[in-house]
C-alpha positions in Angstrom: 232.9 -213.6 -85.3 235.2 -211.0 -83.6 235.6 -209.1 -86.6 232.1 -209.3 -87.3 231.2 -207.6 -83.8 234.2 -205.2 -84.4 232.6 -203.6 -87.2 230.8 -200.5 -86.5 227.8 -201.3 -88.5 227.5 -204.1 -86.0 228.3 -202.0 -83.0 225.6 -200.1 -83.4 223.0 -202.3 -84.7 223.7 -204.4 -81.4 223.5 -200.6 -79.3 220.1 -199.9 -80.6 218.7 -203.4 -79.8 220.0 -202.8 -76.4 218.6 -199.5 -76.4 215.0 -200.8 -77.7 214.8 -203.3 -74.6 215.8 -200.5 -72.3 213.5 -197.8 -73.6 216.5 -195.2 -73.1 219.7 -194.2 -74.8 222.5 -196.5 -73.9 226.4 -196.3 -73.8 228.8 -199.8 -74.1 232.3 -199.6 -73.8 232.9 -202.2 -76.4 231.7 -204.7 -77.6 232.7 -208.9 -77.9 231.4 -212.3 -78.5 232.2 -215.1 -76.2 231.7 -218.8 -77.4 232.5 -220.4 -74.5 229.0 -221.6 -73.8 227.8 -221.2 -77.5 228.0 -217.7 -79.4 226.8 -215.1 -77.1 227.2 -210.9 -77.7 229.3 -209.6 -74.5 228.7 -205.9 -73.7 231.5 -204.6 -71.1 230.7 -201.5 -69.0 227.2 -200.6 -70.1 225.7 -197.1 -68.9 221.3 -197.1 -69.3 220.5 -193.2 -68.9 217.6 -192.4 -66.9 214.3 -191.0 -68.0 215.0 -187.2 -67.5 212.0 -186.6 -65.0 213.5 -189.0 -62.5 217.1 -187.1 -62.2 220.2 -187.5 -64.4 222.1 -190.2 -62.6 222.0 -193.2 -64.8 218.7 -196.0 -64.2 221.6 -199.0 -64.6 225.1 -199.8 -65.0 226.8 -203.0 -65.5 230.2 -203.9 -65.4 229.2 -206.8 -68.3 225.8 -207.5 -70.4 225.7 -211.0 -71.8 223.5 -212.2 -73.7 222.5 -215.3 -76.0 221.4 -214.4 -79.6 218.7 -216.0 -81.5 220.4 -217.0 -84.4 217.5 -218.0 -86.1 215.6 -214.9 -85.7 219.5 -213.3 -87.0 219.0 -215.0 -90.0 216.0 -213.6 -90.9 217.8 -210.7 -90.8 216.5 -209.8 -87.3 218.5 -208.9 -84.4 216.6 -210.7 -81.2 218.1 -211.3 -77.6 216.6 -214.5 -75.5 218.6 -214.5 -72.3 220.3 -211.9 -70.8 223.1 -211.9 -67.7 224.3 -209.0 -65.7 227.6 -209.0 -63.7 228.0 -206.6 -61.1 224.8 -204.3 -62.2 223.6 -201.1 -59.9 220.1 -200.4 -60.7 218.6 -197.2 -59.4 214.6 -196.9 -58.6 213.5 -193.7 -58.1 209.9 -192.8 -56.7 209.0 -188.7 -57.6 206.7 -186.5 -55.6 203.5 -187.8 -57.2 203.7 -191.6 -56.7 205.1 -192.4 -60.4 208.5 -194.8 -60.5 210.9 -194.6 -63.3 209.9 -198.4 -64.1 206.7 -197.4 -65.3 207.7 -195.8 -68.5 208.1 -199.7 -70.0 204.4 -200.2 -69.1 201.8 -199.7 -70.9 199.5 -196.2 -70.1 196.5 -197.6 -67.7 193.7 -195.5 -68.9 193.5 -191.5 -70.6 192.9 -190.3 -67.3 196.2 -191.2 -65.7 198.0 -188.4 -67.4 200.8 -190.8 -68.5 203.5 -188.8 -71.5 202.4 -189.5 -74.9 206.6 -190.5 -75.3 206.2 -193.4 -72.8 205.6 -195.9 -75.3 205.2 -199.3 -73.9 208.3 -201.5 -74.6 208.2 -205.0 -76.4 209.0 -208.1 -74.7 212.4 -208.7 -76.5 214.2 -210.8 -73.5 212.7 -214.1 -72.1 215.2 -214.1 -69.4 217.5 -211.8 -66.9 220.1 -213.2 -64.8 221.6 -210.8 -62.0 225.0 -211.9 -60.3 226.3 -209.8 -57.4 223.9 -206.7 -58.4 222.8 -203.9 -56.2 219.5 -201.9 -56.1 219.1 -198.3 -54.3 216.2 -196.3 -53.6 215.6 -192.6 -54.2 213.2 -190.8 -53.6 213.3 -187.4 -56.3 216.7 -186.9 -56.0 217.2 -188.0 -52.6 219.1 -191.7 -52.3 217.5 -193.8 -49.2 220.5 -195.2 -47.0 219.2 -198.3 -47.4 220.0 -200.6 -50.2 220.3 -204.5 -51.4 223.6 -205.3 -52.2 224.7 -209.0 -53.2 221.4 -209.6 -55.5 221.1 -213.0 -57.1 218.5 -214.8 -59.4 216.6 -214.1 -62.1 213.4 -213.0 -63.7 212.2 -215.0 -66.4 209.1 -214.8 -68.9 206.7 -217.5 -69.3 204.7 -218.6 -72.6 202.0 -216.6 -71.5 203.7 -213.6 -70.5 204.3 -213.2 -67.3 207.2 -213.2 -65.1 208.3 -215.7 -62.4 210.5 -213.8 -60.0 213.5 -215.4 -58.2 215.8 -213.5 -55.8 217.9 -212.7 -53.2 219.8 -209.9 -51.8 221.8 -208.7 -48.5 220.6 -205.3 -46.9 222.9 -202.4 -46.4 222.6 -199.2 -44.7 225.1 -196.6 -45.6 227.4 -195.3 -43.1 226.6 -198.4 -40.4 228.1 -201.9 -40.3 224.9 -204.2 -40.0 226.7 -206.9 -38.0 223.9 -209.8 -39.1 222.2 -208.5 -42.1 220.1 -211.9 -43.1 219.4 -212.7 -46.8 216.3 -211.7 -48.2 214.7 -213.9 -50.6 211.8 -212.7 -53.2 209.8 -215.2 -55.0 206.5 -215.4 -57.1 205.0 -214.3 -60.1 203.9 -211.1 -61.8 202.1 -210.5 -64.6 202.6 -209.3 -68.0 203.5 -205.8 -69.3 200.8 -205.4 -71.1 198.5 -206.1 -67.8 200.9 -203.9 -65.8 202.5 -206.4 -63.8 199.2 -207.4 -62.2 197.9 -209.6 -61.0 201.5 -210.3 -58.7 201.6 -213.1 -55.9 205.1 -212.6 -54.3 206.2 -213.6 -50.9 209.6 -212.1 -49.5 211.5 -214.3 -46.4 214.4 -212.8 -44.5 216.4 -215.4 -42.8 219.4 -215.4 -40.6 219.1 -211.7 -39.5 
């Protein structure tokens, strides 16, 4: 198996797959496989660039991408992830000057009228499952980073039969530059719904405890 990753063929069959899921060009540091828990693809130090109209820091960076292969899809001659896992990830969400987020490139365009880019094509539902460990999100605004961010984000997000997404997290708040003495833990939970519906109809509810 590890010369069968090591090959470059591989490499970069695995790179675009990774790419396809992300909607954006991708950079990995190298690859592995880890059969530990069964054969899984290990991706170290992976770089998602960020849709050009939302700046040129990168959208997500993970110190490791794992992720479980269906085998059976591989030997169809497909190349499909089911589960992926993140370890130490920094996501960047980024809110322009007219209301648009840099998520909203993987959705599908809501009507003709919305003025979405004929290049935001929406993305296919290639992962049934994301697990975050000791991630981070910040908020920007343009260029502009918000001195607030979650640090310490657990859980997952994980894709039903029908499409949509149960949601199951939790994250510390940070402010940059000031030590919160008693942050809390927040704690999202819920569903939302599919891509294709853009993520509507959602029924989340958010608890902070212990602030």
């Amino acid at each position: 198996l590890v010369g069968f990753v090591s090959t470059r063929r591989v490499q970069r069959a695995f790179a675009a797959r990774i790419t396809a899921a992300f909607g954006r060009p991708v950079e990995v540091g190298n690859f592995a496989v880890s059969i530990l828990e069964g054969p899984r693809l290990v991706a170290n130090y992976v770089t998602v660039s960020e849709d050009p109209r939302f700046g040129r820091e990168h959208f997500l960076r993970a110190e490791r991408l794992t992720s479980a292969i269906r085998w059976t899809a591989l030997l169809g001659g497909r190349l499909e992830f089911d589960t992926v896992s993140f370890t130490r990830p920094s996501l960047n969400l980024v809110r322009n000057a007219d209301g648009t987020w840099n998520l909203e490139s993987w959705l599908p365009a809501p009507s003709a009228n919305r003025g979405t880019p004929p290049n935001a094509a929406p993305r296919q539902p290639l992962l049934t499952r994301i697990n975050i460990d000791t991630g981070r999100i910040n908020f920007k605004r343009g260029v502009d980073k918000h001195p607030f961010a979650f640090t310490n984000v657990d859980g997952f997000v994980e894709r039903d039969s029908s499409g949509h997404w149960r949601v199951d997290l939790e994250a510390t708040v940070m402010r940059a530059g000031v030590t919160v003495q008693e942050p809390g833990a927040l704690r999202l939970r819920g569903r939302i719904g599919s891509a294709a519906s853009r993520l509507q109809p959602a029924e989340l509810a958010l608890t902070w405890q212990e602030a």
